[in-house]
ROBAVEX-954083 format. One record per atom (N, C-alpha, C): residue in one letter; x, y, z. Coordinates in steps of 0.2 Angstrom, whole numbers, plus 5000, padded with zeros to 4 digits. Example, Ala and Ser with C-alpha at 12.3 -4.5 7.8 and 13.67 -1.06 7.14 Angstrom:
// residues 2
A506649725039;A506249785039;A506649845039;S506449895035;S506849955036;S506450005039;
END
This chain:
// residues 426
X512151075083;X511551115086;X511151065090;X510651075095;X510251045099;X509551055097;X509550995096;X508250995094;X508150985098;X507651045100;X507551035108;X506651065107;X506551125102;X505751155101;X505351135093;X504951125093;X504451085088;X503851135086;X503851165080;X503051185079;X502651135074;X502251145074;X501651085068;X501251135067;X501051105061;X500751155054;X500151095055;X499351095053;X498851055053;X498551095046;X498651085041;X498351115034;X497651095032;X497151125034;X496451115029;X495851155032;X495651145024;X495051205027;X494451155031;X494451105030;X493851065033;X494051055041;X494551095042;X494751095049;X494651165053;X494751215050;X494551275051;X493851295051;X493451255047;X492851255045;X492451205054;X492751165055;X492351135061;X492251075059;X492251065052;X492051005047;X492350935053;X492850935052;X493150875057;X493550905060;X493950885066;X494250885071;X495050865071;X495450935074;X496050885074;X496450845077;X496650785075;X496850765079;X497850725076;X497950755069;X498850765072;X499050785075;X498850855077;X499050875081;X499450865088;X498750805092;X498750785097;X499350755098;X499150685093;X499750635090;X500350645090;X500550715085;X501250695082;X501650755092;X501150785095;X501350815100;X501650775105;X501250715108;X501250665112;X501850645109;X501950615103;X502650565104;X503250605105;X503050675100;X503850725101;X504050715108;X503550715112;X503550745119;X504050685122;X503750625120;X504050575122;X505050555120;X505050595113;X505850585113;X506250655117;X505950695120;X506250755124;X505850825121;X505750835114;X505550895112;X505050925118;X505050985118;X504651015118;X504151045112;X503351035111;X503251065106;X502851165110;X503151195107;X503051255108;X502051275104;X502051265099;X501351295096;X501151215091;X500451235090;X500051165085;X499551225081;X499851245074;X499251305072;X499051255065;X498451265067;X497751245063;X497651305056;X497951275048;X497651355045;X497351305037;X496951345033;X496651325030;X497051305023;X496851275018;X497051295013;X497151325006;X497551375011;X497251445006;X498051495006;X498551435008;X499251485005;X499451525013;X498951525017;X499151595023;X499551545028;X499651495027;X500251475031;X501051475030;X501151525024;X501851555022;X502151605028;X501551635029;X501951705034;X502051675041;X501651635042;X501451605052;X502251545051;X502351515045;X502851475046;X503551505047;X503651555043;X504351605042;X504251625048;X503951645053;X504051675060;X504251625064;X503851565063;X503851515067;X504651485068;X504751455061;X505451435059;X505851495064;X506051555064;X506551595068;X506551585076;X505951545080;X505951515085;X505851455087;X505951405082;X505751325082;X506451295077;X506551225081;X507051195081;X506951125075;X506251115075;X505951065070;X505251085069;X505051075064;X504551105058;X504251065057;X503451025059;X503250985056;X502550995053;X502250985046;X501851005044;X501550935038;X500750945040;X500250895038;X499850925032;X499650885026;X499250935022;X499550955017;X499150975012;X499151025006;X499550985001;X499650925000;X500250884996;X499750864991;X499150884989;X498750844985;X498850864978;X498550854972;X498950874966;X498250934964;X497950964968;X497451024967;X498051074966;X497551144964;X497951194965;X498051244971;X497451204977;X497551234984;X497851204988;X498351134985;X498851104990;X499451124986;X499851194992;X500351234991;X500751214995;X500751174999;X501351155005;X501951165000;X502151114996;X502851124994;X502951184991;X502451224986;X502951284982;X503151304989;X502751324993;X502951364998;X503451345006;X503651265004;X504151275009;X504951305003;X504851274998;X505251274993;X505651354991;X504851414992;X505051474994;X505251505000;X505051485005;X505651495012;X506151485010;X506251395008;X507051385009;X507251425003;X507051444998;X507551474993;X507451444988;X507551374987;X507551354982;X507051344978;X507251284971;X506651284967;X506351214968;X505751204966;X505451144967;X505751084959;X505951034961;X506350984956;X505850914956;X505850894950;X505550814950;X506150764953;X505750734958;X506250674961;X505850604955;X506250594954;X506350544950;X506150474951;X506150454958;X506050414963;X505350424965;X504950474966;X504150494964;X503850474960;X504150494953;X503750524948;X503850434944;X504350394946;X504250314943;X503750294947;X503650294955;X503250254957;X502650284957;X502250344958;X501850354955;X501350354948;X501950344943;X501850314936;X501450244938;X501850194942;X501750134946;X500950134945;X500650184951;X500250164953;X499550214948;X499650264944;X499150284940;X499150274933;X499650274931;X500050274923;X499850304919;X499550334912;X499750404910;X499050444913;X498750434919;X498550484924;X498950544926;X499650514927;X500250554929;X500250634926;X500050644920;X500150694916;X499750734918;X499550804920;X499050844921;X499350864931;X498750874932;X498750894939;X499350844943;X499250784942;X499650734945;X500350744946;X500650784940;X501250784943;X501650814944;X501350874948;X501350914955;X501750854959;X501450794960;X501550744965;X502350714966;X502650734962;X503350714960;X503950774959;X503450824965;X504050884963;X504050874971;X504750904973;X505050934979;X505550974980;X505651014986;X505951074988;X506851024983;X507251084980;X507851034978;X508151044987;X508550984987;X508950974994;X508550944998;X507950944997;X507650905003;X507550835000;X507350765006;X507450705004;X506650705003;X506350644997;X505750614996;X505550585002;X505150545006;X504750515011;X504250445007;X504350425005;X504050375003;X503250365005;X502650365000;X502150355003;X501850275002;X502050225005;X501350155003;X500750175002;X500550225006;X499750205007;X499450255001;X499650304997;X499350364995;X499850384989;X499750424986;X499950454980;X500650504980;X500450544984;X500850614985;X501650574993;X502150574988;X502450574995;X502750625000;X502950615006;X503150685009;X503850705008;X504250755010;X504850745010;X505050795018;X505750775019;X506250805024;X506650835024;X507050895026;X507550935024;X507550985032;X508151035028;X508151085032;X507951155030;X507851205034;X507951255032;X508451295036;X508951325032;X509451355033;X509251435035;X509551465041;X509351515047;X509951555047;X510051615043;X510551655045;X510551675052;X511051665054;X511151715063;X511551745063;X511751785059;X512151855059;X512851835060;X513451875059;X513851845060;X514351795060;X513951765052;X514451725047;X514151645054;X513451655056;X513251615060;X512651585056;X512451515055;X511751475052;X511351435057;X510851425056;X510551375060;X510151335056;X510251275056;X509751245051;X509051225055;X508551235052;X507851195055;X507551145051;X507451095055;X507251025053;X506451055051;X506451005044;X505651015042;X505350945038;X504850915039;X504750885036;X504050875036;X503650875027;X503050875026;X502850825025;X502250805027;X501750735026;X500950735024;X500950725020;X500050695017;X499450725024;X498950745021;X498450745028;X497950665028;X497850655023;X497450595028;X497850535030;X497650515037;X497850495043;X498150425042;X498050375035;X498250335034;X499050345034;X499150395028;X499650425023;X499950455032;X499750495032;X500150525039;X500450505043;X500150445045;X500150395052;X501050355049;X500850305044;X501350285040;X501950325038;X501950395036;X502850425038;X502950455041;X502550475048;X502550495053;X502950465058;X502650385060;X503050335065;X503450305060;X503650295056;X504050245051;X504550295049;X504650345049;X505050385045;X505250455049;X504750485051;X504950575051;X505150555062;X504850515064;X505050505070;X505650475072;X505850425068;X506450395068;X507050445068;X507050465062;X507450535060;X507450595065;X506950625068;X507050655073;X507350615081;X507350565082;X507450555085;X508150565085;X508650525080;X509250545080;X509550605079;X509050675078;X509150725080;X509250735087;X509050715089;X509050735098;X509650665102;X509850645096;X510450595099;X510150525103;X509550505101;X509450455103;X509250385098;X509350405092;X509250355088;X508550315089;X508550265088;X507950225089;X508050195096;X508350185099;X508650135105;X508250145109;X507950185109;X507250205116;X506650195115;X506650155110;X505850155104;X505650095103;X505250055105;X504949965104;X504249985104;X504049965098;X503449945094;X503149885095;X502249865099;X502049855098;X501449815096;X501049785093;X500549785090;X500049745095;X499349785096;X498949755103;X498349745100;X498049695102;X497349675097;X496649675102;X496149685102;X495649685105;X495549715113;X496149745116;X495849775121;X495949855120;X495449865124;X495249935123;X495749975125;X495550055123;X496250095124;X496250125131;X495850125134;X495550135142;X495950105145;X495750025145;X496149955149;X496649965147;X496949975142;X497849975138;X498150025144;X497850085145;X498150135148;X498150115155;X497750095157;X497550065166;X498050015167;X498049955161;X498649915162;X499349935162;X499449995159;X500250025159;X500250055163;X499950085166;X500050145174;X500050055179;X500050025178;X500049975182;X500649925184;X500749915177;X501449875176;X502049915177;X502149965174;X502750005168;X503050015176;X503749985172;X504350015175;X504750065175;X505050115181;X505050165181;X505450205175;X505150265172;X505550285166;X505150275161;X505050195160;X504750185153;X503850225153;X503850255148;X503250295144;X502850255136;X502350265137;X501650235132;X501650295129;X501550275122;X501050325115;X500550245110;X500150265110;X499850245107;X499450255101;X499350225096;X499050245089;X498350205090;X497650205089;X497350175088;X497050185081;X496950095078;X496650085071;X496250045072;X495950055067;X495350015064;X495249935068;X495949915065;X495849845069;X496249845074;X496549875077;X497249865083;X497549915085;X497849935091;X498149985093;X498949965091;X499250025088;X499950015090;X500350045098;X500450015100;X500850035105;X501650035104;X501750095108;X502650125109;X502650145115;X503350085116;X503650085123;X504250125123;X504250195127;X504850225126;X505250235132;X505950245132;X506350265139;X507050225137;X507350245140;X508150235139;X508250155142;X508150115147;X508250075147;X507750005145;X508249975139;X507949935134;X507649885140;X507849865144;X507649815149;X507249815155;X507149895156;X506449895160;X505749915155;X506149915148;X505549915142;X505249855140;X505849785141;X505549735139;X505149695146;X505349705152;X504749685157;X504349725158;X504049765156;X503349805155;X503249785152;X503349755144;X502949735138;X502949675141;X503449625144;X503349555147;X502449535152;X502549595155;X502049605162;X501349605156;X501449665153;X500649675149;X500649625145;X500849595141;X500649525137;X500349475141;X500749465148;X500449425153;X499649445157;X499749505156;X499049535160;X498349525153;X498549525148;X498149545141;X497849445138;X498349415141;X498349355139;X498549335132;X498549265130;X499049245124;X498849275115;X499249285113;X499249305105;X498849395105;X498849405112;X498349485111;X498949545109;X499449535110;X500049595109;X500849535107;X500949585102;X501449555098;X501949615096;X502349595095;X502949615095;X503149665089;X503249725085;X503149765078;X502549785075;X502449805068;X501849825065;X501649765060;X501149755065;X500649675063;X500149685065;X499649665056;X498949655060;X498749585061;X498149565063;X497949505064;X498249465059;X497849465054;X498049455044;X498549405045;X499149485047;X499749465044;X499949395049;X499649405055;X500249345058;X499649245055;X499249275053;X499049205051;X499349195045;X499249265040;X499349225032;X500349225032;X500749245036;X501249215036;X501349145035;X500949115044;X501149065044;X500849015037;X500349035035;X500048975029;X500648995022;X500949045021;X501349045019;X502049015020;X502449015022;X503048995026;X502748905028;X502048885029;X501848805027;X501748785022;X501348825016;X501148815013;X500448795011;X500048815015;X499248805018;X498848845014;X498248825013;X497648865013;X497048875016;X496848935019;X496348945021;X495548925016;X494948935022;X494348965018;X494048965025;X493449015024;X493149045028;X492449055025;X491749035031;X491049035028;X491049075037;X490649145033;X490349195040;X489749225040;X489549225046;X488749265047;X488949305048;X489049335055;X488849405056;X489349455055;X490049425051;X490349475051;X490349475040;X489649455039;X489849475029;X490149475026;X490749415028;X491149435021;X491849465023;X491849525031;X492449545032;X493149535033;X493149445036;X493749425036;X493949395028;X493649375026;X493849375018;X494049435014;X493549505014;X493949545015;X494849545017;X494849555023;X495449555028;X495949525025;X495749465022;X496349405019;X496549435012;X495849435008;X496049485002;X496449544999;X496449565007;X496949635006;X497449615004;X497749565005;X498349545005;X498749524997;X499149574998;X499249544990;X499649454987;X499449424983;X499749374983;X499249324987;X498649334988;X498249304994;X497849234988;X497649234984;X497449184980;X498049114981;X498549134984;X499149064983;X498749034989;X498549074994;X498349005001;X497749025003;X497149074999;X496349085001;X496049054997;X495849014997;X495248964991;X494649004991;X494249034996;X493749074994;X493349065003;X492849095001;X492449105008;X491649125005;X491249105011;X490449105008;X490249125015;X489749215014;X489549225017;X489049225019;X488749155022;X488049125023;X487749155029;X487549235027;X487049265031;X486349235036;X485749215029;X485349155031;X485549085034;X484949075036;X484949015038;X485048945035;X484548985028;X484248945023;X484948925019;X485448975019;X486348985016;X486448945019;X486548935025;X487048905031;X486848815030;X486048815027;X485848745026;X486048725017;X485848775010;X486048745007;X486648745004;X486948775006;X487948795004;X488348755009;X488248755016;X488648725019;X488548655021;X487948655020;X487748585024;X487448585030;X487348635033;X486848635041;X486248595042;X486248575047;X485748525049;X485348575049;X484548555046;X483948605049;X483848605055;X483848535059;X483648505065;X484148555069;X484948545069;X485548605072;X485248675075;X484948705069;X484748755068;X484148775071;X483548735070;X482948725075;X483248705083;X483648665085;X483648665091;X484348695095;X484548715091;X485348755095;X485248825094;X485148855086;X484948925084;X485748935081;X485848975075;X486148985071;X486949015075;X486849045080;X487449045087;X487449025091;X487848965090;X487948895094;X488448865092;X488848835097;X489448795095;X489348725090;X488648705088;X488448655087;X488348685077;X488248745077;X487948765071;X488648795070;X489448845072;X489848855069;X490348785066;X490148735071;X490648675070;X490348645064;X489948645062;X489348625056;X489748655050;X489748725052;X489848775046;X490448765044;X491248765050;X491748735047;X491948685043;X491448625046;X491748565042;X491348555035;X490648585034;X490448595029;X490848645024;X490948685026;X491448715021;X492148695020;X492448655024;X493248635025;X492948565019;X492448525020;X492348475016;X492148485008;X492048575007;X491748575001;X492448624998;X492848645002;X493448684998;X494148624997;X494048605002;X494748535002;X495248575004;X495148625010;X495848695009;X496048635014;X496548655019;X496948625025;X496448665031;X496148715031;X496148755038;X495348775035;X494948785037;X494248825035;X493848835042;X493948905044;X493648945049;X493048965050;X492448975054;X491648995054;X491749045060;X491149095057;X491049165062;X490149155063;X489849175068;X489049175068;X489049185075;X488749265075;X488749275081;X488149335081;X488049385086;X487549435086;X487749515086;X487749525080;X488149595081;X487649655083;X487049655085;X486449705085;X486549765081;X486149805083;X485849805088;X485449795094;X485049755088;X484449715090;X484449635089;X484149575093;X484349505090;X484549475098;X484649515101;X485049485108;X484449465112;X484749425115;X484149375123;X484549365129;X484249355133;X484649325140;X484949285139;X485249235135;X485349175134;X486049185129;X485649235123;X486249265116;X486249325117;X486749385121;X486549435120;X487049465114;X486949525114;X487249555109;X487949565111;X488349535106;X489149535106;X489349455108;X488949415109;X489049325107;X489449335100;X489849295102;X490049275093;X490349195095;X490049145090;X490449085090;X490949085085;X491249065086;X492149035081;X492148955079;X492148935073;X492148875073;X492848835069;X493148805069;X493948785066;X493948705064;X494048695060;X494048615056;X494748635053;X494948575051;X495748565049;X495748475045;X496248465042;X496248395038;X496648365043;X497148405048;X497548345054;X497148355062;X496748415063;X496748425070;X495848405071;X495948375075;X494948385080;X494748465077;X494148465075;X493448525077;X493548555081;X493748635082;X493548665088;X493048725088;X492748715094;X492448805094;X492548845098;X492448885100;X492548945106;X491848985105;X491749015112;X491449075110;X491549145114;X491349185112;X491749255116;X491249305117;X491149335119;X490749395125;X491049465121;X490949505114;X491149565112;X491149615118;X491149655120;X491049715123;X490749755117;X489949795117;X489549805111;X489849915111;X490049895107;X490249995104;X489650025099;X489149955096;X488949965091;X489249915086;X488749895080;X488749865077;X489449825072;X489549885070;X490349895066;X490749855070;X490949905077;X491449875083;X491149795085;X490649755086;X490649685086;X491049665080;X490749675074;X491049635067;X491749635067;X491949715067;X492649715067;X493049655070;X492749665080;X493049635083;X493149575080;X492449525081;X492349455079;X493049455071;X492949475066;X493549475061;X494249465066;X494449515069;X495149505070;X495249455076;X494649425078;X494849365083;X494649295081;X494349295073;X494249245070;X495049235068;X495449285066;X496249275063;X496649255071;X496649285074;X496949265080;X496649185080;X496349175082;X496049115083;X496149065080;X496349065071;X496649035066;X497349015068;X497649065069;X498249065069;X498549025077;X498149025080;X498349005086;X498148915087;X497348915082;X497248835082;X497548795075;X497948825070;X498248795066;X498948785070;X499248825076;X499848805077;X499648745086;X499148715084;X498948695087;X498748695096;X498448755099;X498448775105;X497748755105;X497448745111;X497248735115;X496748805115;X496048795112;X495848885110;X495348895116;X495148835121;X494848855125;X495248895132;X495648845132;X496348885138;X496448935137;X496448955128;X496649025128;X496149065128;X495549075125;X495049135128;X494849145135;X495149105139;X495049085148;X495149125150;X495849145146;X496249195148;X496249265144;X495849275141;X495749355137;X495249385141;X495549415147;X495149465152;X494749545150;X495249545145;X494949625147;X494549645138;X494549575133;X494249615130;X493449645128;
END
């Protein structure tokens, strides 16, 4: 059989209501599109059971079935009984659910909860990292008359976008892929930090070589970019060009965030971090935190908001601060070595910058951020960066995932000023 037509199912009522907007849709249409599918329809329906009848029509002229939603352990998340009722069969505890859900709530489990470990029988579980309910994948079998079947690919996925996102590209696209005979081989992932999704696109309509095609995910801290097109070699001198045009450490290679490529390396050396930040509160310590197993190489971090902090926690010169002002290369290099001297880590980071809305001068405007780096074998360094201001959040954010690049690039010892020379577009 040839998978060649796509319909998608978008399950909630907060989406039929106006509440929020969708946008799987958009997404899971754009990549089909990109491995050859056509997607024929994207229907929006609530959580109320009425996407039994729109699906059974659909499936009779759709070649893959993809559907977002209703996995949650309520009594209005009916995705399963009701794929489970088209195909026939009954709904079974997958075994491989119902442990790692145990995992994550423990005698939670019993009650509503374990809805979450049942799926259509014959269909495969989908593994969820991010969330509770996993998805699964199967077929539904199509009589065509004439001792003739057709099977329809179907595979159901969690609606919030974290859970979605994660078995969507990692799982239900891989797999359709090799439905249409391409395997993965058309497919390179990846990870693009600080520029915008505007420039990302302007830079790819620029570079890309003929054939090859962009999809992109945009998150919180970083865009995933996907390089698609049959030849693996005109994919990698498009990603070669855009690394070159974005400048160093800003795109990297798979699904990586900032985090990840610093607390590898202090890993794999055996390092630890600490970090004192103003204006971003605390977030890169967050950041680091998330990480499981992070206590082996993060000593701790102090988010010395005040000034008053900045002098009795780290050490700052009152004078520093009187004559240079809190964002200054003169005050982030203070804060590093003050706190690198009072954790004894190997690397200790500084963030102080202006996130506004309000605070900025002609001198400091709004989206300055200083970076400061102490280390026990390298010289003090600082840098400073120019945010492009989206609003408050968007500086912080940035400043966080460019204090991590920035770690990672001055513990492997680079040269931090060469390298912001060269970060054009963020």
């Amino acid at each position: 059989m040839e998978y060649r037509c796509a319909s998608l199912f978008i399950i909630g009522t907060e989406l039929t209501r106006g509440v929020i907007a969708d946008k799987h849709g958009q997404l899971m249409s754009t990549e089909l599109t990109h491995l050859g599918y056509r997607v024929d329809r994207i229907v929006i329906v609530p959580d109320d059971g009425t996407i039994g009848s729109v699906l059974r029509e659909s499936i009779e002229h759709s070649d893959v079935v993809l559907i977002t939603g209703g996995l949650g352990p309520t009594s209005d998340d009916m995705t399963r009984q009701i794929i489970a009722a088209i195909a026939g069969v009954p709904l079974v505890k997958d075994q491989d659910a119902w442990d790692d859900l145990y995992r994550r709530v423990g005698e939670r489990i019993y009650g509503a909860n374990e809805r979450q470990a049942m799926i259509p029988a014959g269909f495969e579980r989908i593994p969820n990292p991010k969330g509770t309910a996993p998805g699964f994948k199967g077929y539904f079998v199509v009589d065509e008359g004439v001792s003739e079947t057709r099977k329809v690919a179907c595979a159901a996925m969690p609606g919030p976008p974290a859970e979605m996102h994660e078995m969507f590209f990692h799982q239900v696209l891989p797999w359709l892929a090799t439905l249409r005979g391409d395997g993965e081989s058309g497919r390179d992932e990846y990870s693009v930090f600080m520029i915008p999704e505007s420039k990302l696109e302007d830079l790819f309509d620029s570079v890309a070589e003929p054939g090859v095609m962009m999809g992109d995910r945009f998150q919180e801290f970083r865009i995933s970019l996907y390089l698609t097109g049959s030849d693996e070699q005109a994919r990698k001198r498009t990603a070669e060009r855009l690394e070159a045009a974005f400048g160093p450490a800003l795109m990297v290679p798979g699904d990586l965030q900032a985090v990840d490529i610093l607390t590898r390396y202090l890993e794999d050396h055996h390092l630890t971090v600490s970090c004192a930040e103003s204006c971003t509160g605390g977030l890169v310590a967050k950041l680091l935190t998330d990480r499981p197993g992070s206590s082996v190489w993060f000593w701790g971090g102090a988010a010395t908001y005040a000034n008053d902090a900045k002098r009795r926690i780290l050490g700052v010169n009152p004078e520093t601060l009187a004559v240079h002002g809190a964002v200054s290369e003169q005050c982030v290099i203070e804060m590093a070595e003050g706190l690198l001297a009072l954790s004894g880590t190997d690397l200790a980071l500084s963030v102080s910058g202006i996130a506004g809305p309000d605070g900025g001068t002609e001198d400091k405007p709004v989206g300055l951020v200083w970076f400061g780096f102490a280390s026990k074998t390298r010289p003090t360094q600082a840098v400073a960066l120019r945010m492009t201001s989206w609003g408050r959040d968007a500086v912080r954010r940035r400043a966080a995932v460019s204090a991590l690049l920035l770690a990672s690039l001055y513990i492997n010892g680079n040269d931090l000023l060469d390298t912001v020379a060269r970060w054009q577009y963020i």
